[in-house]
Structure formats: C-alpha cells, structure tokens
N, C-alpha and C positions, 0 to 999 in steps of 0.2 A: 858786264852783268847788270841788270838793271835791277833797281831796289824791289820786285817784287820777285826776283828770282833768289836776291840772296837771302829776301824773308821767307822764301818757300825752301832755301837749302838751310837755313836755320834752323825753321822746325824739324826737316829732314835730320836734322845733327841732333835732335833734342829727343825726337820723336824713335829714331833707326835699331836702341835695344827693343822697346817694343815691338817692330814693324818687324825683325829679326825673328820675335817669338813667335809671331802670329805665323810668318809664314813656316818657321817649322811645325808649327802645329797643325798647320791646312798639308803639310808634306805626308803629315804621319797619317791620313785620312780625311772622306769627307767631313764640311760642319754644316752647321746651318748656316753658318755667317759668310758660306762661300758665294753666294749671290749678289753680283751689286746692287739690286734692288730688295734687301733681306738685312735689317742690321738690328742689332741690339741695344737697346736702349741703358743697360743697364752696366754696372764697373767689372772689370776685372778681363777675365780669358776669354769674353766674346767680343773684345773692340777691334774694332774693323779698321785696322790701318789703314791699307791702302788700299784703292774701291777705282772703278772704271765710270764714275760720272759723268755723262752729257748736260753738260748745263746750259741754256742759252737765253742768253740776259738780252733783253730790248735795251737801244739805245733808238733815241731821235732828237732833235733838235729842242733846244728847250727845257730839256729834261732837270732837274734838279740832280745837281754832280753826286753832293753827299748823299743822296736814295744808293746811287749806283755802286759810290764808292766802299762803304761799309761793308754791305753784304760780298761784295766781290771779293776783298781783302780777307771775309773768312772762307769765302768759298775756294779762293788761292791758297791755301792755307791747306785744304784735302791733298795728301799726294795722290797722284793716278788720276785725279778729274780732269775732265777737258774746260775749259771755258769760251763758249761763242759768245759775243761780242755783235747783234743782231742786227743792222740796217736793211734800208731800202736798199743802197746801193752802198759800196764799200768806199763813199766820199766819206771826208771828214765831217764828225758830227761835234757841233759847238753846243755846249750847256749852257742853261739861264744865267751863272756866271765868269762864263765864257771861256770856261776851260775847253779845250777841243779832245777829243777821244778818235782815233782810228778803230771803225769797226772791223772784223775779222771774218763774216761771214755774211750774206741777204738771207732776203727769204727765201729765196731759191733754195741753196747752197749749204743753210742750217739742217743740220739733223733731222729728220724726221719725227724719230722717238727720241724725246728728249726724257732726262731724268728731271731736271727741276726744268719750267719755264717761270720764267721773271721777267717785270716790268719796274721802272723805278717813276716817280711821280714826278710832276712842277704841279705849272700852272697853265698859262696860254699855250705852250708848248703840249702837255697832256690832253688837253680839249684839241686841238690840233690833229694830234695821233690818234684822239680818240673816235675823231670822225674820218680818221682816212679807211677807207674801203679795203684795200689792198695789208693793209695795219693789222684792221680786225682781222681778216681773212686768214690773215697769217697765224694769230693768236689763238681764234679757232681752231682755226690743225692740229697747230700743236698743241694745243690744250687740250684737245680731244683724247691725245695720248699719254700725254706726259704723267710720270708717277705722282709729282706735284706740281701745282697751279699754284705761284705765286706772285706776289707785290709788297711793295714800300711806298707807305704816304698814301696821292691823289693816282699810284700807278693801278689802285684796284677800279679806278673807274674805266681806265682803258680794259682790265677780266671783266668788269658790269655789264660795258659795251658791245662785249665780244661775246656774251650770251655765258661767260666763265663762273659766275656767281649767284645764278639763279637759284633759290632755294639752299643756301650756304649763309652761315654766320660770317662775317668779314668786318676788319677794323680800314680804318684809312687817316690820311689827317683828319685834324677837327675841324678846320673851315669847309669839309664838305664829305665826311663820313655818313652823315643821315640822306645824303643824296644817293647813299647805293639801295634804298628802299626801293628805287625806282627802275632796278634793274632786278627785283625779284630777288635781293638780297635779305639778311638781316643782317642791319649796322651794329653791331658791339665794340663797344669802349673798353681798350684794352691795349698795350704796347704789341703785343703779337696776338693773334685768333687762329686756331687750328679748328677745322670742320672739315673731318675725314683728309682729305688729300689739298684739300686748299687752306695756304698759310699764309696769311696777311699781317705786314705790319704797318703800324700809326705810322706819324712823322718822322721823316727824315733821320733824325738819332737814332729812330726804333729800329732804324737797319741794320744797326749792329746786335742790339736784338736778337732780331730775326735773324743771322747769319747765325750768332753762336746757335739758335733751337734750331738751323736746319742743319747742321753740323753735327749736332749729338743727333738727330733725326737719321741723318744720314752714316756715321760713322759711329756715336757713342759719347756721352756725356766726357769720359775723361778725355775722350780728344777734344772734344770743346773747352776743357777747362784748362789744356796746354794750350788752344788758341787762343782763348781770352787773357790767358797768362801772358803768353808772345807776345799778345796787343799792348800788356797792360792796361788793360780797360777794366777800369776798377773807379767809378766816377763820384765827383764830388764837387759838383758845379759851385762857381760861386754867388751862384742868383737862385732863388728856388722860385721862377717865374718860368719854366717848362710846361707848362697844363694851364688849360682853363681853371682849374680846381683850384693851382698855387699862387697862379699870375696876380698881384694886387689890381685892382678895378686902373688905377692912371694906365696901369703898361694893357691890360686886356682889352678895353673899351674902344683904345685908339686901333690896335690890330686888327680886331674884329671889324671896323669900320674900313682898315685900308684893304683887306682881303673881299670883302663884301661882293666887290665886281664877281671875284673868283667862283665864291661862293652861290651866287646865282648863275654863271655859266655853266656848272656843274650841276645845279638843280634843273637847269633846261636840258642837256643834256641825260640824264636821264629821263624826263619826261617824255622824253622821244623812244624809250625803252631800250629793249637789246635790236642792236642790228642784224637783220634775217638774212641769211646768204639764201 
C-alpha cells in the first residue's frame, strides 16, 4: 500500500460514520447534493462525502514539485474522485527539484470533461509549457469545459496563455502576478482568488490553500476541516519572511534581484498575449 492510499483509507476510517449517513440519506430519496457537480457549502446533513470527480492536474518538466504536491494530497484526500496526472506523453516527468512523477494520462487520453483543471507553476519550466502549442491547445479544451479552471503560483500564466483568464480576477506568485495584465486578466494579491469558476492560488505554499477551498468548494467545509485536520496543517513558521509585506528589506531585496530573469520572461510572455488557436 503506498503512503497515499493508506492516507486516503485513513480518512476513509475517520470519515465512513458520515459517509454511512449521507448515503442512507440519498437511499431514502432525492437531494440536491446528489449531483457531482452540485455541493453544499455549508455544515451539517448536506456534506457530500463521497462525489465522482474528474480531476486533471498538468504535470511537465520543470514544474515546481510543492505547486503539484499540496493541492494533490487534498484532492487525494476526496473518496470517489479520480486523479489524472496530465503529460505529453506518459515518459517520466522530472521537477525543478528533481523529484520525477509518472504521469497517468496524455492529452489524448485525459477526460474530456473534466471537473477541476489544474496546472502547478516553476519557472523556466512554466515559460516552457507556456509556449508549447500542443500544451495550450490542450488547456483550451479542456478549459472550455471544465466546472473549474485552476492554478498554483506562476501555473496561472500557462490559463493567461491559453486564453483561460481573460477578463477574470486571478492571483499567481509575486515575482510575476502583475504579468497576467497582459493576458486580459486582473492581477489580485491574495493567497487564493475565486472569480466565478476560476480559482487561483499565490505561491507555491498557497497550494495547500487552495486544495482545502477547492475541497469545501467541491464536497463542504467540514470535510475540509477533517482534511486539514489529517494534514495537520495548522502553521506557525519560524521566520515571518513569507510575503513581500513581512520579508525584512536584507532577505527581499536580494530575492527580488535573483528572480528578476524570471520576472521579465513572464512579462514578455504575456506581451505576446493569449495564444489564438
């Protein structure tokens, strides 16, 4: 059993008196919560245990591991959802540091209608993905369908590119979140941004985030708060240099300087607008 099965039969053991009631409750009649694309925001007799989600997460090369890994761990974390795992081809994909991922689906081969699309950010890697042809093309699609359009970090430049963000409020990192002006966005500073059906998060951390609000989005607040609890993700960093806002000028000034490449490849890129199929 590998550690993400026996974290998903854990919550299963934590979770199964609820899941228990709900389905005797859906036995005794229709609800409205019987839809997988239909969920309740709110506590008590409408949480949607167990749900039929198509999720399908970008991976490529390059990619920032922690974007990918957070959101995935609460999305693992829903019984009943599916998880693709999106390449070009189902080669081994190596992250900027250098963990490798087996993808599970192409673009072929990925669902059509997807319930979430996602993309996770870097840097050279995401400029990268973000001009390949075949990438966007893909992203389009299914973005055209999907219930929601989302990202983590610099992953909302490859939705800017793919025409995903036009006229939509959207966060992304801070070395190159005002760059999605450029793709007919609005940039807002924010750890997660919801605008109708597209839900972006900041840096890399924000992905956990963003997993628990697509969680309650998707199933209900108190199941989110049994996966934040599973997590234990209850944070209390010992530096408070996370944000431009809190970073002291010595740790900000020198960052901002070594990103800077990044930060204008991402401004030229956008310059170039959304890519027209």
């Amino acid at each position: 059993m590998t550690i993400v099965d026996r974290r998903t039969a854990a919550l299963l053991a934590l979770l199964s008196p609820f899941a228990a009631g709900s389905a005797r409750a859906e036995s005794a009649g229709p609800s409205p919560h019987s839809s997988s694309n239909s969920y309740d925001m709110g506590r008590g007799d409408g949480v949607h245990w167990i749900g039929h989600e198509e999720i399908g997460m970008l991976i490529y090369p390059g990619m920032t591991i922690m974007d990918l890994i957070g959101p995935h761990s609460m999305f693992g974390a829903m019984m009943g959802a599916k998880i693709h795992l999106v390449s070009r081809s189902l080669d081994p994909v190596t992250s900027d540091a250098g963990v490798t991922i087996m993808p599970t689906a192409t673009f072929e081969t990925c669902p059509r209608d997807l319930t979430v699309l996602f993309t996770p950010g870097g840097t050279d890697g995401t400029i990268k993905a973000a001009t390949d042809p075949e990438t966007l093309a893909f992203m389009a699609d299914r973005g055209s369908r999907a219930t929601y359009v989302t990202s983590v970090c610099s992953g909302s430049l490859i939705l800017g590119k793919a025409g995903l963000l036009e006229g939509y409020r959207a966060t992304s990192h801070w070395s190159c979140r005002d760059a999605l002006a450029g793709f007919g966005a609005i940039p807002t500073e924010a750890r997660v941004v919801r605008d109708r059906n597209r839900i972006t998060g900041a840096g890399v951390t924000a992905g956990l985030d963003f997993g628990l609000t697509m969680v309650a989005e998707m199933r209900d607040r108190t199941y989110a708060e049994c996966c934040q609890l599973m997590s234990e993700y209850d944070p209390d960093p010992p530096f408070h240099a996370g944000s431009l806002k809190t970073a002291p000028r010595e740790v900000r000034e020198p960052m901002m300087e070594l990103i800077a490449g990044f930060s204008e490849q991402a401004k030229a890129l956008a310059a170039g607008g959304i890519a027209r199929r």
